[in-house]
C-alpha positions in Angstrom: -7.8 12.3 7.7 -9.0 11.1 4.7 -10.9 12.2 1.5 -14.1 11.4 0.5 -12.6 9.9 -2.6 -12.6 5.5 -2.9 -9.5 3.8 -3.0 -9.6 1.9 -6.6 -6.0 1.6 -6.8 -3.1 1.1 -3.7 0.5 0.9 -4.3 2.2 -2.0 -2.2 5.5 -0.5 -0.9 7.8 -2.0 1.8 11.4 -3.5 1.9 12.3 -5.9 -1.1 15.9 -6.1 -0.8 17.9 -7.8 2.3 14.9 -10.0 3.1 13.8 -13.2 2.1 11.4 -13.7 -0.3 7.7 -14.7 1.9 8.9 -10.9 4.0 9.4 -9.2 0.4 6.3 -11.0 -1.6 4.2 -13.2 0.8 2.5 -10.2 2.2 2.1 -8.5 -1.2 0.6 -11.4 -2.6 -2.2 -12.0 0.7 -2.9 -8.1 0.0 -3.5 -8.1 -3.3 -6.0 -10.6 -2.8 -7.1 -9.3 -0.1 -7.6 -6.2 -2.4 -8.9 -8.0 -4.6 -11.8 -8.9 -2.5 -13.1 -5.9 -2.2 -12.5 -4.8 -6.0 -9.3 -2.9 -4.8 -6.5 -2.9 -7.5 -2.9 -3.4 -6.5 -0.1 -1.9 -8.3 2.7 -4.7 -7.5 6.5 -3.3 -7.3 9.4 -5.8 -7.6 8.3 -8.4 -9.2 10.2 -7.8 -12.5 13.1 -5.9 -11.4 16.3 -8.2 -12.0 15.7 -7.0 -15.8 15.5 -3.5 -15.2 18.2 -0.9 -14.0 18.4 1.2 -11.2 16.7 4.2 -13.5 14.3 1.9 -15.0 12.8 0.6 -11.6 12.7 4.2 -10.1 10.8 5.2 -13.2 8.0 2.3 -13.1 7.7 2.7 -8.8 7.5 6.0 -9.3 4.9 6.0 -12.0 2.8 3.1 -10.0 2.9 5.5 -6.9 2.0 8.4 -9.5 -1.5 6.4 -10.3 -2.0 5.0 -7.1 -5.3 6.2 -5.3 -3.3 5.3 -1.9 -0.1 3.2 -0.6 0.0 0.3 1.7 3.3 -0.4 3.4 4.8 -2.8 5.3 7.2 -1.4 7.7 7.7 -4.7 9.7 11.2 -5.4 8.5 12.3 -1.8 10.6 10.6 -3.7 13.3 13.7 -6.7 13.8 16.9 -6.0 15.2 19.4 -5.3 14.4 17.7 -3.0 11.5 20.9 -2.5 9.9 19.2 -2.0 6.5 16.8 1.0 6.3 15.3 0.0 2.9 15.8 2.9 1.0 13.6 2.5 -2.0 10.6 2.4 0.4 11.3 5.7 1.9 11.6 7.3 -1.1 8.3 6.0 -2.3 6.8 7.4 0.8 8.3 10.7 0.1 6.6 10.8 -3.5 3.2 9.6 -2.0 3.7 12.7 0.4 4.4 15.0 -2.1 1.4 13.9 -4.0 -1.0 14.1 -1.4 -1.3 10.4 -1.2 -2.5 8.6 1.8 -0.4 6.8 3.7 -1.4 3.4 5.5 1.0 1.7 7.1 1.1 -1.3 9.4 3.6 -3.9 10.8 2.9 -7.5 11.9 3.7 -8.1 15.7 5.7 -5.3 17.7 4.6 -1.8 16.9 7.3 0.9 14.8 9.5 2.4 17.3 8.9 6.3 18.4 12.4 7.0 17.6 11.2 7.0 13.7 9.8 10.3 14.3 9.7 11.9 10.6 8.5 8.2 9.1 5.6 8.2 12.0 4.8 12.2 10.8 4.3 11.1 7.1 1.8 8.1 7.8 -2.0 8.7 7.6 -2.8 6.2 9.8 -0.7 3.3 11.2 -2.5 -0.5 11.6 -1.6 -3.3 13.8 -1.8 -5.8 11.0 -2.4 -6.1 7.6 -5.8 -7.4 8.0 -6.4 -4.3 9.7 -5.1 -1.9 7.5 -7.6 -3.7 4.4 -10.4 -3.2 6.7 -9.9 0.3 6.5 -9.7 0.8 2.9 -12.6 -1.2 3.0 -14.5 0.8 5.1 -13.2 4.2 3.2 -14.8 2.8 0.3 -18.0 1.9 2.2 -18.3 5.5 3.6 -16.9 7.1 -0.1 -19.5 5.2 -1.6 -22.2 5.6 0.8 -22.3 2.1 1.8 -21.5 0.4 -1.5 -18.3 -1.3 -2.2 -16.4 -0.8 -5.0 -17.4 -4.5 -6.5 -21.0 -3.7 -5.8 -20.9 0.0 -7.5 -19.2 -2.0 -10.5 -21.6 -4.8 -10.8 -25.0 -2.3 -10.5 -22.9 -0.3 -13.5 -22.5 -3.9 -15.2 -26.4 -4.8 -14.4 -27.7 -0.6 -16.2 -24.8 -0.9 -19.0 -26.7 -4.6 -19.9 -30.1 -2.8 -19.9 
């Protein structure tokens, strides 16, 4: 499922138009320092994009996706009905982390992603219950990458020989 590589650096998609702002950035900020935690990095879309046009905000998602080690998304807002708006942007971004041979962790708060969503459930590496969960597992692909080290421990023994 996934490859023995650590997760250094995870891309926070999900919906950021047509919801309010705790749906669009609360969960972003409790992953990123959640992430954080555990020495992940969090490439952060949408937080500057009233200044940028449609082509400048493709270009920096897509380049954050680009660098990213893996993406986290948040498909709880496909989750409410009516689901009237399918944010677009986010499926796109999913699409480029397919392409790139990204993994794909996805998770929704409360009731589970429909079966209907066939193709989105075919592209997901693995699906978590909650968001908690889904940093759990990057923690514990880090653990096993790093056999049994976390990222934050790996960087402070490097800190602790560079000092030597």
């Amino acid at each position: 499922m996934f490859k023995k590589k650590p997760i250094a650096l995870v891309y926070l998609a999900g919906t950021i138009d047509n919801v309010s702002k705790e749906e669009s950035q609360g969960w972003r900020t409790r992953a990123y320092d959640m992430l954080a935690s555990i020495g992940v990095v969090s490439a952060v879309p949408g937080l500057e994009k009233i200044q940028l046009t449609s082509k400048q905000i493709v270009e920096l998602d897509s380049t954050m996706v680009n660098i990213a080690d893996a993406v986290l998304v948040n498909l709880s807002y496909l989750t409410k009905a009516p689901t009237k708006w399918v944010g677009t942007g986010t499926l796109i971004e999913l699409g480029l982390a397919l392409s790139l041979g990204r993994p794909i962790i996805a998770f929704t708060e409360g009731e589970k992603l429909s079966h209907h969503f066939k193709f989105l459930n075919g592209v997901i590496t693995k699906f978590c219950n909650s968001l908690d969960e889904a940093i759990e597992l990057i923690d514990d692909i880090n653990f096993n990458s790093l056999n049994g080290k976390s990222i934050t421990n790996l960087l402070l023994d490097k800190g602790k020989e560079d000092e030597k």
